[in-house]
KOLKOL-649733 format. One record per residue (C-alpha): residue in three letters; x, y, z. Coordinates in steps of 0.001 Angstrom, whole numbers, plus 500000, padded with zeros to 6 digits. Example, Ala and Ser with C-alpha at 12.3 -4.5 7.8 and 13.67 -1.06 7.14 Angstrom:
<pts>
code = Ala	x = 512300	y = 495500	z = 507800
code = Ser	x = 513670	y = 498940	z = 507140
</pts>
This chain:
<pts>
code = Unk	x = 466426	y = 613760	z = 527936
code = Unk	x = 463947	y = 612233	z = 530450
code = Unk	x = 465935	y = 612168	z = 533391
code = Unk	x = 467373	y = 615728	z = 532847
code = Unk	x = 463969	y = 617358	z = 532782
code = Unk	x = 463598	y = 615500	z = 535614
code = Unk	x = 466108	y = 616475	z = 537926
code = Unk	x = 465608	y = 620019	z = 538275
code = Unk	x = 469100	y = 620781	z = 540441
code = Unk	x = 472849	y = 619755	z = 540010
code = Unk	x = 475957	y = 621410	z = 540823
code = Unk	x = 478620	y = 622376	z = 538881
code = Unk	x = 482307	y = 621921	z = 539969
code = Unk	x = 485149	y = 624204	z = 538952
code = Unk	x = 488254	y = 622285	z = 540610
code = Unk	x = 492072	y = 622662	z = 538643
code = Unk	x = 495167	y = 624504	z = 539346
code = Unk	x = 493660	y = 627506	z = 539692
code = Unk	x = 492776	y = 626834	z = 543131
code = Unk	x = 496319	y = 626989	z = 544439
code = Unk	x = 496686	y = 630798	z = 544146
code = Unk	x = 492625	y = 631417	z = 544545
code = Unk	x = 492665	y = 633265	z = 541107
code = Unk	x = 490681	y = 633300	z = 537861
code = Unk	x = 490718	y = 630006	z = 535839
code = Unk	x = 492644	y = 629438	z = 532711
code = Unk	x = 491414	y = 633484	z = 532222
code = Unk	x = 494228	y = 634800	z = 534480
code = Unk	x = 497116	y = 634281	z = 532260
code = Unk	x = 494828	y = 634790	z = 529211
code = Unk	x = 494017	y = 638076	z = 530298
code = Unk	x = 497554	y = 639274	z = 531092
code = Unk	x = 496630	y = 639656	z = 535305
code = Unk	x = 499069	y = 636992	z = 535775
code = Unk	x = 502097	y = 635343	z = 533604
code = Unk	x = 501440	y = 632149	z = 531548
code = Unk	x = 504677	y = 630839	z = 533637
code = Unk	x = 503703	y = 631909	z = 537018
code = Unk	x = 500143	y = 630644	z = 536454
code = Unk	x = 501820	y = 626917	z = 535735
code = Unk	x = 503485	y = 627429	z = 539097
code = Unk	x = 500613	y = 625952	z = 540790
code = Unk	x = 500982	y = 622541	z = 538878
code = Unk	x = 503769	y = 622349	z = 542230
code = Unk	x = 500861	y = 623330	z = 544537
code = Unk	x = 497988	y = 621067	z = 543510
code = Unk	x = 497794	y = 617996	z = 546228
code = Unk	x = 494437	y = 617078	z = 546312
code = Unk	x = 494886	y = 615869	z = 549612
code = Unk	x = 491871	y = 616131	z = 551027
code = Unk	x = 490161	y = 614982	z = 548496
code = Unk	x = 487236	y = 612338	z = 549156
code = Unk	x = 485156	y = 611690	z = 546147
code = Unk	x = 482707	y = 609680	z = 548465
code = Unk	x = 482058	y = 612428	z = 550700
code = Unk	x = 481699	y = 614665	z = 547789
code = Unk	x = 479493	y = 612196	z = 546402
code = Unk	x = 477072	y = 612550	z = 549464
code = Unk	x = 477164	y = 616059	z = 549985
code = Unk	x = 475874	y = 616202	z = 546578
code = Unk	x = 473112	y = 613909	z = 547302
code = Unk	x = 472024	y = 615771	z = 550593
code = Unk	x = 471709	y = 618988	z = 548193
code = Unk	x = 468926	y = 617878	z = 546230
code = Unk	x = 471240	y = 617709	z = 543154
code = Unk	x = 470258	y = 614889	z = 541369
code = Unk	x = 473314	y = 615124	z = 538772
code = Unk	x = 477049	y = 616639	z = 539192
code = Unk	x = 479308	y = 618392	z = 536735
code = Unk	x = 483046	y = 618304	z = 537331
code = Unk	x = 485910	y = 620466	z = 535091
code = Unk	x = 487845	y = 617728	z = 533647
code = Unk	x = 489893	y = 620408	z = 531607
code = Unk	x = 489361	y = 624006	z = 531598
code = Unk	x = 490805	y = 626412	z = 528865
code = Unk	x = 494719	y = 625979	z = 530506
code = Unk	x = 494631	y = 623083	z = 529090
code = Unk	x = 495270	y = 621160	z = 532146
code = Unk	x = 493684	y = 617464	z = 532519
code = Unk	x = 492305	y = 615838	z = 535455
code = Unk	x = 492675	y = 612606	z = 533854
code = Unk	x = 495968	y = 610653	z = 532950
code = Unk	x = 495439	y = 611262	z = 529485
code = Unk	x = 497799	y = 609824	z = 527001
code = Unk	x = 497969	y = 612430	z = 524476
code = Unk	x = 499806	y = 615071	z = 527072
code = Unk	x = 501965	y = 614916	z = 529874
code = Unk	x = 499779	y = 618157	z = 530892
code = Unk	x = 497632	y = 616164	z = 533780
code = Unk	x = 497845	y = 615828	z = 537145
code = Unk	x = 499443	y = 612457	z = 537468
code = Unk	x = 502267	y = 613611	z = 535690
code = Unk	x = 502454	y = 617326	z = 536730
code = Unk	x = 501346	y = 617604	z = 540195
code = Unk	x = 501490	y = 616131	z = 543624
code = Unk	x = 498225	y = 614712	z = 543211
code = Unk	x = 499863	y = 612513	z = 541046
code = Unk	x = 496473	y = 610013	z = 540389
code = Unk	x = 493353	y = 609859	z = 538208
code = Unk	x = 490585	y = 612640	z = 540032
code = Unk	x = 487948	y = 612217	z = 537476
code = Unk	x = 487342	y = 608038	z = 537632
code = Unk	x = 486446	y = 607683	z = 541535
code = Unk	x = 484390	y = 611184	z = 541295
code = Unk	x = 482511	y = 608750	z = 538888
code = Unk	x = 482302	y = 605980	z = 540456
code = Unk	x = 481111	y = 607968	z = 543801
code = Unk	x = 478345	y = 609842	z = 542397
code = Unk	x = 476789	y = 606086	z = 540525
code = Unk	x = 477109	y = 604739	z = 544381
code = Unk	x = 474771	y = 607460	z = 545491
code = Unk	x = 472379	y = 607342	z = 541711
code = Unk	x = 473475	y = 610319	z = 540723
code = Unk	x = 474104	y = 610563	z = 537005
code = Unk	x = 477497	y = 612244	z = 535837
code = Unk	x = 478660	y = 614829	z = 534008
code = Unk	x = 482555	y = 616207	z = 532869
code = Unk	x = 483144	y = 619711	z = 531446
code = Unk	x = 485544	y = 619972	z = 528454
code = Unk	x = 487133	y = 622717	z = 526667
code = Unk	x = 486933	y = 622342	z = 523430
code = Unk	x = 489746	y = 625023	z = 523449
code = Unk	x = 493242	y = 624254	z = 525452
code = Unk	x = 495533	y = 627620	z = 525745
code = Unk	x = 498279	y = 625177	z = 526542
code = Unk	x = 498818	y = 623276	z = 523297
code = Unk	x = 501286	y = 624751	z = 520412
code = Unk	x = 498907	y = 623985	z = 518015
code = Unk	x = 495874	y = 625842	z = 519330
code = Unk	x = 495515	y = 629336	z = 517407
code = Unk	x = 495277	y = 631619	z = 520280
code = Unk	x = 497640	y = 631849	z = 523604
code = Unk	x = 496735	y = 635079	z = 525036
code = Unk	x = 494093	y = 638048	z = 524558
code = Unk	x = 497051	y = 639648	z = 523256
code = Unk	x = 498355	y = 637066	z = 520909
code = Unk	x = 497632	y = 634773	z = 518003
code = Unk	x = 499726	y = 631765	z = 517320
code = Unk	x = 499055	y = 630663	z = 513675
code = Unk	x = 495728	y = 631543	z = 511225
code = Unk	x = 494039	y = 628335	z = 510736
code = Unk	x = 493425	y = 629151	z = 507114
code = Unk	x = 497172	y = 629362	z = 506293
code = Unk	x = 497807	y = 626803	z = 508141
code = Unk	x = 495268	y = 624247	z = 507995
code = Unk	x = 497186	y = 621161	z = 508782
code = Unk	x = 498670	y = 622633	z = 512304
code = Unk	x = 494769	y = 623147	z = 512766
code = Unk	x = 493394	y = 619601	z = 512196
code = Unk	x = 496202	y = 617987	z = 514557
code = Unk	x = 494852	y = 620263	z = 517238
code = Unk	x = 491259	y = 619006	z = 516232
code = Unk	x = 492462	y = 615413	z = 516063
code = Unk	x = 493871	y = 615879	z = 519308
code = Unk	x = 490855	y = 617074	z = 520686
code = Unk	x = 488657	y = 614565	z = 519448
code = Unk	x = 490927	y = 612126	z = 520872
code = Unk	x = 490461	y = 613572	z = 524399
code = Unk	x = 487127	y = 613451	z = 524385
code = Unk	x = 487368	y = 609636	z = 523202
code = Unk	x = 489201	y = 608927	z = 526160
code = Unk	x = 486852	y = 610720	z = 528291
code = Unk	x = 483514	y = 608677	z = 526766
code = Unk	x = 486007	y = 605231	z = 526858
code = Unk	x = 487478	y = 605695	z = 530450
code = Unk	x = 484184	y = 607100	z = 532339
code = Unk	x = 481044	y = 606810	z = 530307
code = Unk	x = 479662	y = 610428	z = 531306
code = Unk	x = 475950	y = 610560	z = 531121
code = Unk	x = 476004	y = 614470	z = 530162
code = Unk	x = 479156	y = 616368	z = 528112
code = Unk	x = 479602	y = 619873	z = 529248
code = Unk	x = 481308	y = 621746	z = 526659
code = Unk	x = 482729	y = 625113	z = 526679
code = Unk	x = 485226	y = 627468	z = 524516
code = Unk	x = 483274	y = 626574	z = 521273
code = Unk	x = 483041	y = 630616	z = 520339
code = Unk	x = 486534	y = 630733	z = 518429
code = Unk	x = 485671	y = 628924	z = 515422
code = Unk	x = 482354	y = 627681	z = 513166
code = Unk	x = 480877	y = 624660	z = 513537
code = Unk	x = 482035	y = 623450	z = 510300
code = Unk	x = 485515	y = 624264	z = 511911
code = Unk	x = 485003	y = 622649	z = 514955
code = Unk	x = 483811	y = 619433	z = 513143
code = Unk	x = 480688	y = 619787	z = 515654
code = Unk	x = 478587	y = 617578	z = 513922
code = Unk	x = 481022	y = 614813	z = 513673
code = Unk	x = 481656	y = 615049	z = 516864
code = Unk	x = 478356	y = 614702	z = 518220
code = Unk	x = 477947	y = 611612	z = 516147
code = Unk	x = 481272	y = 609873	z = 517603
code = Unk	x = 480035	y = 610401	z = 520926
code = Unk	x = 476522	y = 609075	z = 520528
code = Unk	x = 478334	y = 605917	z = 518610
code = Unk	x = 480024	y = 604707	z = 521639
code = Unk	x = 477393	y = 606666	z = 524138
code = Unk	x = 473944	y = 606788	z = 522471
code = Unk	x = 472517	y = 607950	z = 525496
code = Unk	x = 474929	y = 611105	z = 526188
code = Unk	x = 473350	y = 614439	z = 526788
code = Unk	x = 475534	y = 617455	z = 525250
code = Unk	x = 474843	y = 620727	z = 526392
code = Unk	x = 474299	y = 623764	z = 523937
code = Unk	x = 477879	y = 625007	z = 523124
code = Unk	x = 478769	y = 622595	z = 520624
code = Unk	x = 478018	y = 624959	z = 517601
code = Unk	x = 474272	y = 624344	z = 517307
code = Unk	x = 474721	y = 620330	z = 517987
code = Unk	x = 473894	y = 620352	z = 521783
code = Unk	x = 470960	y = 619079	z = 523062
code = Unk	x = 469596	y = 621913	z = 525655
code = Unk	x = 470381	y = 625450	z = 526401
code = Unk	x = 473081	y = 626900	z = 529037
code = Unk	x = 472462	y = 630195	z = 529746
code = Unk	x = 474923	y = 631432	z = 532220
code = Unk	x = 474561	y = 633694	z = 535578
code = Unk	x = 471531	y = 635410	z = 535032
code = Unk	x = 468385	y = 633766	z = 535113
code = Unk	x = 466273	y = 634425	z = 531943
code = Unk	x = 464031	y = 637162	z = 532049
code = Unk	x = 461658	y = 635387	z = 529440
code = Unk	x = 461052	y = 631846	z = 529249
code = Unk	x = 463921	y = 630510	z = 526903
code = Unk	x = 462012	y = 628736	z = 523570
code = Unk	x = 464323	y = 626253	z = 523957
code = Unk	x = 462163	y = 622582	z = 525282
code = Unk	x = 465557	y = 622127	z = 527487
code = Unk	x = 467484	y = 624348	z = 529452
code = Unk	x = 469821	y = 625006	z = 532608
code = Unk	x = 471179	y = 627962	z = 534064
code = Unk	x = 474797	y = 627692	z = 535205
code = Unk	x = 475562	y = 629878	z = 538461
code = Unk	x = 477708	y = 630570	z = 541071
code = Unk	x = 477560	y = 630455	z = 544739
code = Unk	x = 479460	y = 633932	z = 545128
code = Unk	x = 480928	y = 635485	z = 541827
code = Unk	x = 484046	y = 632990	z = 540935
code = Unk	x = 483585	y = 629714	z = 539355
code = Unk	x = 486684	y = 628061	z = 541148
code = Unk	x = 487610	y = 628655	z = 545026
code = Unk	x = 489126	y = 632245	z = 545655
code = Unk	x = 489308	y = 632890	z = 549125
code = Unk	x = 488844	y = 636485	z = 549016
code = Unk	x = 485222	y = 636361	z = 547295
code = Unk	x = 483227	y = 636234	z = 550256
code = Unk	x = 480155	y = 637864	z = 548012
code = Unk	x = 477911	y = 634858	z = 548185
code = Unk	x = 474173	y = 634704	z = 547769
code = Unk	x = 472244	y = 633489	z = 550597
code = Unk	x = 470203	y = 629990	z = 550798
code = Unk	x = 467303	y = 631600	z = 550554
code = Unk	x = 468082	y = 633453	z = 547582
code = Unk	x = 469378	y = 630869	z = 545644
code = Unk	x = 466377	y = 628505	z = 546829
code = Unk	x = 464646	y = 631796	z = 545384
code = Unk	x = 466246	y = 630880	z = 541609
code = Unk	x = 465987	y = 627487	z = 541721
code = Unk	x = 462508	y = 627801	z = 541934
code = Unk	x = 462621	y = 630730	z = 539258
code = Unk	x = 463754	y = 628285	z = 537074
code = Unk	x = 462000	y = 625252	z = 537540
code = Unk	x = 458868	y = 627315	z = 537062
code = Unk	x = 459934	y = 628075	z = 534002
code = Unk	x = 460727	y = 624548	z = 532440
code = Unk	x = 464240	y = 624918	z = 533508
code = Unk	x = 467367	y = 623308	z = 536021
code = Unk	x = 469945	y = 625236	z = 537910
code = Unk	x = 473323	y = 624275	z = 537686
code = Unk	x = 474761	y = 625608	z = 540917
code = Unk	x = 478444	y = 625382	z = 541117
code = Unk	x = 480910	y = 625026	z = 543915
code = Unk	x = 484609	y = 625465	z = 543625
code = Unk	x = 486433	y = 623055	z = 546168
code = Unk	x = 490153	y = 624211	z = 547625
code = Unk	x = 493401	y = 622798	z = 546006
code = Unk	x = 493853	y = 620061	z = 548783
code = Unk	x = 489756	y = 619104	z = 547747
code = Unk	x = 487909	y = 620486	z = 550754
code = Unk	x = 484813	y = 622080	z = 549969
code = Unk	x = 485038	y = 625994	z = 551718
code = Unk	x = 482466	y = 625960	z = 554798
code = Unk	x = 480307	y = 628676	z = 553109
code = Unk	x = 480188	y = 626309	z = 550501
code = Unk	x = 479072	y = 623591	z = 552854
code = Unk	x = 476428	y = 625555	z = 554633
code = Unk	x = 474227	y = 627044	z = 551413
code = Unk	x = 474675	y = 623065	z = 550301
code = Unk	x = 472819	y = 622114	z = 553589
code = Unk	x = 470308	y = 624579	z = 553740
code = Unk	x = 469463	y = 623663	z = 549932
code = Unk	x = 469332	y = 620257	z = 550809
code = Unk	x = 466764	y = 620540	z = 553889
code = Unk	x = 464504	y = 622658	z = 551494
code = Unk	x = 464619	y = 620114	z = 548514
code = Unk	x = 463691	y = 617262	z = 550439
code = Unk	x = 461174	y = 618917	z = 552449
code = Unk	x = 459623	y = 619869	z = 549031
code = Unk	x = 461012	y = 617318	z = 546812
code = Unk	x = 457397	y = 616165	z = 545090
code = Unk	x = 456762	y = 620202	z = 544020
code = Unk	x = 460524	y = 620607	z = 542364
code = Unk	x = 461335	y = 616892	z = 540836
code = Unk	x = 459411	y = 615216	z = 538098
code = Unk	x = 457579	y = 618512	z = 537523
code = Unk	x = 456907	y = 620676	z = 534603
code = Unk	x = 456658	y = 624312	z = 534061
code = Unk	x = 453678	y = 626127	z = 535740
code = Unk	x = 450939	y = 628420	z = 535062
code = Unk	x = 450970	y = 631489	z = 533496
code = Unk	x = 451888	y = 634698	z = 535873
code = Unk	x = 447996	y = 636242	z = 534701
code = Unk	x = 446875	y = 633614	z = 537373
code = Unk	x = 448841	y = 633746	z = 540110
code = Unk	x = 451697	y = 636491	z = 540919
code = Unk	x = 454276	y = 634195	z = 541635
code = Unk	x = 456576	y = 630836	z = 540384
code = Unk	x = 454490	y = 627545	z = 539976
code = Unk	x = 454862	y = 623980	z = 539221
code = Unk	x = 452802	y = 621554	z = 537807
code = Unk	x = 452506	y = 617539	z = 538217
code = Unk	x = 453467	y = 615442	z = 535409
code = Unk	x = 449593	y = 614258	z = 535220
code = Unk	x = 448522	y = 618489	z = 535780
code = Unk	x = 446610	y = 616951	z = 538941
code = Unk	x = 448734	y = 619004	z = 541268
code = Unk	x = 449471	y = 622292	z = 541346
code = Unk	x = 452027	y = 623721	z = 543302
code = Unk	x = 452660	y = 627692	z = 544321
code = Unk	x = 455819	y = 629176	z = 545829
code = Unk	x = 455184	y = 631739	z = 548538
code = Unk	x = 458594	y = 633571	z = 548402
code = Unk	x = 457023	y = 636349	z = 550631
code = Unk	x = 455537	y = 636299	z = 554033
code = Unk	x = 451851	y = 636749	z = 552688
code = Unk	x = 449629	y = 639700	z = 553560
code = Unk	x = 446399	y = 638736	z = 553677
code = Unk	x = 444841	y = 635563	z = 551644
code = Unk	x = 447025	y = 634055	z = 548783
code = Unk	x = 445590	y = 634686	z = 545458
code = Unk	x = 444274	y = 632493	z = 542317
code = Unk	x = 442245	y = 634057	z = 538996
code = Unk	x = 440803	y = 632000	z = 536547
code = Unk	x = 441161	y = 628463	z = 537885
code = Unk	x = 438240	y = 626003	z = 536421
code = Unk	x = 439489	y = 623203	z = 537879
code = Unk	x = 437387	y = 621833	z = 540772
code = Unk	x = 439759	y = 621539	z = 543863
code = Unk	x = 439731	y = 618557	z = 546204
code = Unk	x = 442134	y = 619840	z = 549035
code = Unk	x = 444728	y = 622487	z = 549493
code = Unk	x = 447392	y = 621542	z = 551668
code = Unk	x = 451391	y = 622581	z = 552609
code = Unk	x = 453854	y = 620895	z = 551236
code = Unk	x = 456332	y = 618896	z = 553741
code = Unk	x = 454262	y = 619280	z = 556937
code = Unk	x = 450319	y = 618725	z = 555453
code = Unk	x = 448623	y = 621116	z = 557090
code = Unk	x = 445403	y = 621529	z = 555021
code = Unk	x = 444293	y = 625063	z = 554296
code = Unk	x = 441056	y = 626322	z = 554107
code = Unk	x = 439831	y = 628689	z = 550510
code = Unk	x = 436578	y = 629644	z = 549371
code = Unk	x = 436194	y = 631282	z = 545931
code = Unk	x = 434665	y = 635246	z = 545804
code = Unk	x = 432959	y = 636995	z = 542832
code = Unk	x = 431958	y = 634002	z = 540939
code = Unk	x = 428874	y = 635139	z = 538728
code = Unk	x = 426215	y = 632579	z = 537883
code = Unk	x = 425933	y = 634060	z = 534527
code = Unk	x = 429926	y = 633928	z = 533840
code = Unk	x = 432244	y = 631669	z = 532709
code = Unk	x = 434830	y = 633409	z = 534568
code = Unk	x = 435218	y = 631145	z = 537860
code = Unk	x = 435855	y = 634127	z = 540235
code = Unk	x = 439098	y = 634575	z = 542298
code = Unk	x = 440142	y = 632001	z = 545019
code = Unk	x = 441278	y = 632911	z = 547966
code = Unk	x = 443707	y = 630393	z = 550208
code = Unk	x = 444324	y = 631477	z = 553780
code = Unk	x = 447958	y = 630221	z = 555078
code = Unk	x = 448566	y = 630914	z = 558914
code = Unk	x = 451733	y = 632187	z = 560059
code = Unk	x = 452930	y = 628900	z = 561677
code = Unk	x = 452462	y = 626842	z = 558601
code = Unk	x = 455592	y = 628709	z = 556491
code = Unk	x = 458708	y = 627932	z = 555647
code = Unk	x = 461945	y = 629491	z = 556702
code = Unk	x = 462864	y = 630165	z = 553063
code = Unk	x = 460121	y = 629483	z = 550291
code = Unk	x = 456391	y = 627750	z = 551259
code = Unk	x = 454965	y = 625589	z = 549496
code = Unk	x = 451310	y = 625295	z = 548643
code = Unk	x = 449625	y = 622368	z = 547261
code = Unk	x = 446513	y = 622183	z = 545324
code = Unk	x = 445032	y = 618638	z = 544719
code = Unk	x = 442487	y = 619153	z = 541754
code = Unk	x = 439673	y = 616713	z = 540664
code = Unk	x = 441162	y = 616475	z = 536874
code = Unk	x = 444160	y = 617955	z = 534685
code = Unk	x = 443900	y = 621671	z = 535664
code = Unk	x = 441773	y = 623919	z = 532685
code = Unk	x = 442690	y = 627652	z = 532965
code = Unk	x = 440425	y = 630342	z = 531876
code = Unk	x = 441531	y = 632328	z = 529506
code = Unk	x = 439268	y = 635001	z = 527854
code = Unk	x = 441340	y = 635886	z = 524615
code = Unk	x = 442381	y = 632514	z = 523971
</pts>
């Protein structure tokens, strides 16, 4: 899991049919806004055109992401692959007509990115999975539980292809909430894939058998218990391109989350949804770019880092270095006055900005000869020295930083 607590940042992509008609995907026909039939009308629509895995490949990079998730089949069951086990792909079923999934791969190792492919476990499509719509049930799997093991054969065989064809470094599963574990053959699966791919990552929705948490949309309010963890989000609210959701967040505040969440031990999966023809929308392009100046500018506070100190200590998100030498605050606010530290024992050699190195003068107030509490310390940070979005301050300590804590 080293190089996933490492990374911090990678972006999601939601890219299928559904980007023909700008509508919901796979959930559209499920939820009876549009007919299963007239949803399958943009199999005619799909081109890919456009589509340049090596410039996706280093827009990616410029981000900051250091890993990339792509939709190689969403719940409509439609594969972005030329599987074998259904003509239901676009090589056979739409004017794309050629594997999308192997040079998005190949791309992405150019640049040293590590790669990752969503799968539904579920597939609304196929006759012999139990549910078709919200409104209706094909088949119970406990009457029939033969018709039910050829759909799990079938999806076991999917993902076999998927681990044979493209050796993903991280399985993104999703649609697991239908059935058990014990149904799903979870743990079997999980074993399969770390036979032919003992280094795989699998995220959380495999029925208890993933190896890291996914909450989704809303960063968590509490640090999650889990060791591993990544919040999946979107740029605007729609997971795959709609043209008419022009809601979406601002650099700045999804700089603002990322950092949330790295604070907290976590990565952000930000996702992007590219156009049928595989352009990625200019809004798109310029949060990407305005991430990617920030990351790099900052790149030693958000990479390689763990979780920082406790709020008590400092009223904002923090980082630490791997060693605990360097402590790094996130000024998300145009400070008023000096920035604030309580309870810091550490001895400090320098405090500095990260990206530009201006060093910053402190001194520490209320320290009490007779006390073990260390006093507050107070770092001024002039005007000119912040950042456009989030600033960065550095503190370079003499040792692994020792917090005082008077209940502990």
């Amino acid at each position: 899991m080293q190089w996933f607590a490492d990374a911090k940042l990678g972006l999601f992509i939601h890219w299928g049919i559904y980007a023909v008609y700008g509508i919901d995907e796979s959930w559209a026909f499920y939820n009876g806004y549009i007919s299963y039939q007239d949803y399958m009308k943009q199999l005619e629509g799909f081109t890919a055109a456009e589509y340049d895995p090596n410039k996706w490949a280093t827009i990616i990079k410029q981000s900051g992401a250091k890993y990339a998730v792509l939709t190689s089949k969403h719940h409509d069951g439609v594969a972005l692959w030329p599987t074998k086990l259904s003509d239901l792909n676009v090589v056979e079923k739409t004017p794309a007509s050629r594997d999308l999934i192997g040079p998005f791969c190949r791309a992405l190792r150019k640049q040293g990115l590590k790669v990752g492919l969503y799968f539904s476990h579920l597939d609304w499509s196929h006759p012999d999975y139990p549910h078709f719509t919200g409104s209706q049930k094909r088949y119970d799997i406990n009457q029939e539980p033969d018709r039910w093991a050829d759909f799990v054969e079938f999806r076991n065989k999917q993902i076999e292809e998927i681990a044979s064809l493209y050796q993903p470094d991280l399985f993104w599963f999703d649609g697991d909430w239908d059935f058990s574990a014990e149904e799903w053959q979870a743990k079997e699966l999980r074993e399969m894939i770390l036979s032919n791919l003992p280094d795989a990552i699998i995220n959380s929705r495999l029925n208890g058998y993933g190896d890291y948490a996914t909450p989704e949309q809303g960063v968590p309010v509490i640090r999650p218990q889990d060791r591993f963890w990544e919040l999946c989000m979107t740029m605007n609210d729609s997971w795959g391109y709609q043209g008419n959701d022009h809601n979406y967040k601002t650099p700045n505040q999804i700089i603002r989350i990322l950092v949330d969440c790295i604070s907290r031990g976590g990565n952000l999966l930000l996702d992007i949804g590219p156009m049928e023809d595989g352009k990625i929308p200019a809004e798109q392009l310029y949060i990407l770019e305005e991430l990617g100046r920030w990351t790099h500018k900052h790149a030693e506070a958000i990479y390689e880092t763990t979780a920082g100190i406790p709020y008590d200590h400092f009223y904002g998100p923090t980082t630490l270095s791997k060693d605990r030498k360097n402590l790094y605050l996130f000024l998300d606010h145009k400070p008023i006055g000096a920035v604030v530290l309580k309870g810091i024992m550490s001895k400090i050699n320098r405090i500095r900005v990260v990206g530009n190195g201006i060093k910053l003068s402190w001194k520490i107030m209320g320290k009490q000869y007779w006390s073990e509490n260390p006093g507050l310390l107070y770092i001024e940070v002039p005007e000119k020295s912040l950042d456009d979005q989030v600033t960065v301050i550095a503190l370079q300590l003499d040792g692994p930083i020792e917090l005082f804590r008077e209940n502990q």
